[in-house]
Each structure stands twice: as C-alpha cells, then as structure tokens.
Backbone as numpy.savetxt, mean C-alpha at the origin, in Angstrom:
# Nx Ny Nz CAx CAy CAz Cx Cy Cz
-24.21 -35.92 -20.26 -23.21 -36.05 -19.21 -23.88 -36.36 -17.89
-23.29 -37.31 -17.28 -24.08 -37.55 -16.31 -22.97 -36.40 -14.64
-23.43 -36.68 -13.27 -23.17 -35.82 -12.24 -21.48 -36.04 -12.03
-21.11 -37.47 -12.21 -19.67 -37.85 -11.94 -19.30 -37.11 -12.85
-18.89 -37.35 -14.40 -18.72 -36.10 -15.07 -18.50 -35.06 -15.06
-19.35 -33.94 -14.57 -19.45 -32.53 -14.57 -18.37 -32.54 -13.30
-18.39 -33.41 -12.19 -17.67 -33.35 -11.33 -16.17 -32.97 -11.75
-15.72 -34.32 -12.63 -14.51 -34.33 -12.66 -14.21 -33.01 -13.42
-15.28 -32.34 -14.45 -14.49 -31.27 -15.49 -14.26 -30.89 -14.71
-15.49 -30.23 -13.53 -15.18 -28.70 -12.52 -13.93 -28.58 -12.30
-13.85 -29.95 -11.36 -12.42 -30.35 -10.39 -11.03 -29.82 -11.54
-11.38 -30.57 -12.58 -9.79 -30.49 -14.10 -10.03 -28.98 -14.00
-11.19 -28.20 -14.14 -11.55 -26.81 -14.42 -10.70 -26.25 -13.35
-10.70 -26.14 -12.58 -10.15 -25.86 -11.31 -8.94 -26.11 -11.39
-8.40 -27.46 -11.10 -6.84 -27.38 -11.64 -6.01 -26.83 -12.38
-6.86 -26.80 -13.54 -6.03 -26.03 -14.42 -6.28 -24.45 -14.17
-6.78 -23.67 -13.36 -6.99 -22.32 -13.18 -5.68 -22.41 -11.88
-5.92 -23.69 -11.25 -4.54 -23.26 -10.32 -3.61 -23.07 -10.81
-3.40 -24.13 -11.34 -1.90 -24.44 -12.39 -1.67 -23.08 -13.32
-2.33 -22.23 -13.65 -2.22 -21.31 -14.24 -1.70 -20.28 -13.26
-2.20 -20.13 -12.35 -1.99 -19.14 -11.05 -0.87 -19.34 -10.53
-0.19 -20.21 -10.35 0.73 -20.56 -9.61 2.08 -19.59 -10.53
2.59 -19.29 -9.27 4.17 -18.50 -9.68 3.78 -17.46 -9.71
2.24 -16.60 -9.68 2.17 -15.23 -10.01 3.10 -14.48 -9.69
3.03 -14.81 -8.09 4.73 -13.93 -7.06 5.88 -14.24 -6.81
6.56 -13.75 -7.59 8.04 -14.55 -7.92 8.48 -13.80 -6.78
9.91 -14.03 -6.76 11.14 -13.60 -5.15 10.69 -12.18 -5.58
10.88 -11.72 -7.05 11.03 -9.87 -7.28 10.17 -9.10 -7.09
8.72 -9.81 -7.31 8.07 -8.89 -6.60 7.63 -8.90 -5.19
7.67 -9.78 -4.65 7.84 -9.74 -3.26 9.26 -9.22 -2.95
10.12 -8.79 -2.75 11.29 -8.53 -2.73 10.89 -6.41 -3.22
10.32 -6.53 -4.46 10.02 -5.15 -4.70 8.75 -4.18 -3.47
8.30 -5.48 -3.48 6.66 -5.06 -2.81 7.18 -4.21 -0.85
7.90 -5.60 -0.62 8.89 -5.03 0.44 9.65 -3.73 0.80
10.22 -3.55 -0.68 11.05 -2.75 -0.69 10.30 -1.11 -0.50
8.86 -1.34 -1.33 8.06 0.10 -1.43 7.66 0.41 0.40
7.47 -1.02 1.13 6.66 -0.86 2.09 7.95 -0.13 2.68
9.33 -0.45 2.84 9.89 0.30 4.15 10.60 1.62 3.66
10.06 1.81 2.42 10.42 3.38 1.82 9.24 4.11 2.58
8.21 3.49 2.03 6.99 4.42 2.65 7.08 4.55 4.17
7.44 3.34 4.82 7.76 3.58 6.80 8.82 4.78 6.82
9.83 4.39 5.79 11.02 5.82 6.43 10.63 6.96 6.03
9.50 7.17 4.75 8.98 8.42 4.62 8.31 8.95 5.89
7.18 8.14 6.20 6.34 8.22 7.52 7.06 8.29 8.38
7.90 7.84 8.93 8.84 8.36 10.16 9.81 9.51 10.07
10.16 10.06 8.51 11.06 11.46 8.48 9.66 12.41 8.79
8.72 12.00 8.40 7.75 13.32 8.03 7.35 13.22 9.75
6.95 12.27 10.15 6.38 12.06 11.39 7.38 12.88 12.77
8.89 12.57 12.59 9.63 13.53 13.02 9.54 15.00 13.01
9.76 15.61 11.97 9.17 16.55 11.27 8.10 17.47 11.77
6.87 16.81 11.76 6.05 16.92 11.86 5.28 18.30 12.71
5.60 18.31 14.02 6.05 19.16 15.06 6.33 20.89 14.40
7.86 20.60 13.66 8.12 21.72 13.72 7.25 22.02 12.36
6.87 21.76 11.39 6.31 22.25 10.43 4.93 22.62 10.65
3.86 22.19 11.69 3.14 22.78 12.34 2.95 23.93 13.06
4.08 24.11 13.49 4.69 24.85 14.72 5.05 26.12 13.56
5.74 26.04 12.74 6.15 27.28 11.39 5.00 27.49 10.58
3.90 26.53 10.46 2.45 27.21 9.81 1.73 27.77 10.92
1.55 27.63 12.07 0.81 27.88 13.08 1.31 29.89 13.03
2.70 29.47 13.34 3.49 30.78 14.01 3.34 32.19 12.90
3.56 31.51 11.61 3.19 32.47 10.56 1.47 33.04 10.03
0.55 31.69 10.30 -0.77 32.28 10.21 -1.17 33.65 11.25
-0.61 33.18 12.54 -0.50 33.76 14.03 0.04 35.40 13.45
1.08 35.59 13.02 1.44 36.59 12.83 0.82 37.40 12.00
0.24 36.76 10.77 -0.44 37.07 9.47 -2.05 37.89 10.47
-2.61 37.18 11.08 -3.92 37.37 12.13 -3.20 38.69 12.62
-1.99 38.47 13.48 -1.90 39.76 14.24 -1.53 41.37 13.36
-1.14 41.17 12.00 -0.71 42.13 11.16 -2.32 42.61 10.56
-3.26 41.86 10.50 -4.73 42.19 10.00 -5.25 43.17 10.99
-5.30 42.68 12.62 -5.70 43.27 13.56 -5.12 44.49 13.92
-3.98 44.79 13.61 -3.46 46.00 14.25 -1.97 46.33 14.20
C-alpha cells in the first residue's frame, strides 16, 4: 500500500466511526438529562433554604447536650 492509500482508509476509518456515532443523543435523553439537572437545582435550593434552620436545631441540641454533661 502505498501513503495515498493508508490515507484514504484512515479518512473511510474515520467516517465510518462518525457515522456510527452520530444520533447517540436523541431529543430523550437530552430532554431526560435536563430534566435530572433541574430536579437536582430544586433539591439544592429546598435544602439550601433549609439549611439555616437545620443547623441552627443541630447546633441548639449539641449546645444543650454540652450543657447537661457540665452541670
């Protein structure tokens, strides 16, 4: 085989790995992929709300737990 040759397989080699690839991401999973991302934002923003007082109720109870050890 001479260099033109090997050229063209690569190149066909190549094509056909595109041509294979192509369509991986149909509408559904993009459409699904979406869908996980703004579940996970509204999780992160209930918890992020949240957040505060559930600190604030572990804090207050360790606090008390400390002061019942001491005396």
């Amino acid at each position: 085989m001479n260099k033109k040759s090997k050229k063209d397989v690569l190149k066909n080699s190549i094509k056909k790995f595109l041509k294979d690839e192509r369509g991986e991401f149909g509408v559904k999973q993009i459409a699904y992929t979406v869908a996980v991302i703004v579940v996970v934002g509204l999780v992160l923003a209930i918890l992020r709300d949240q957040m505060e007082g559930i600190v604030t109720t572990i804090w207050n109870f360790l606090w008390e737990k400390i002061q019942d050890l001491m005396g």
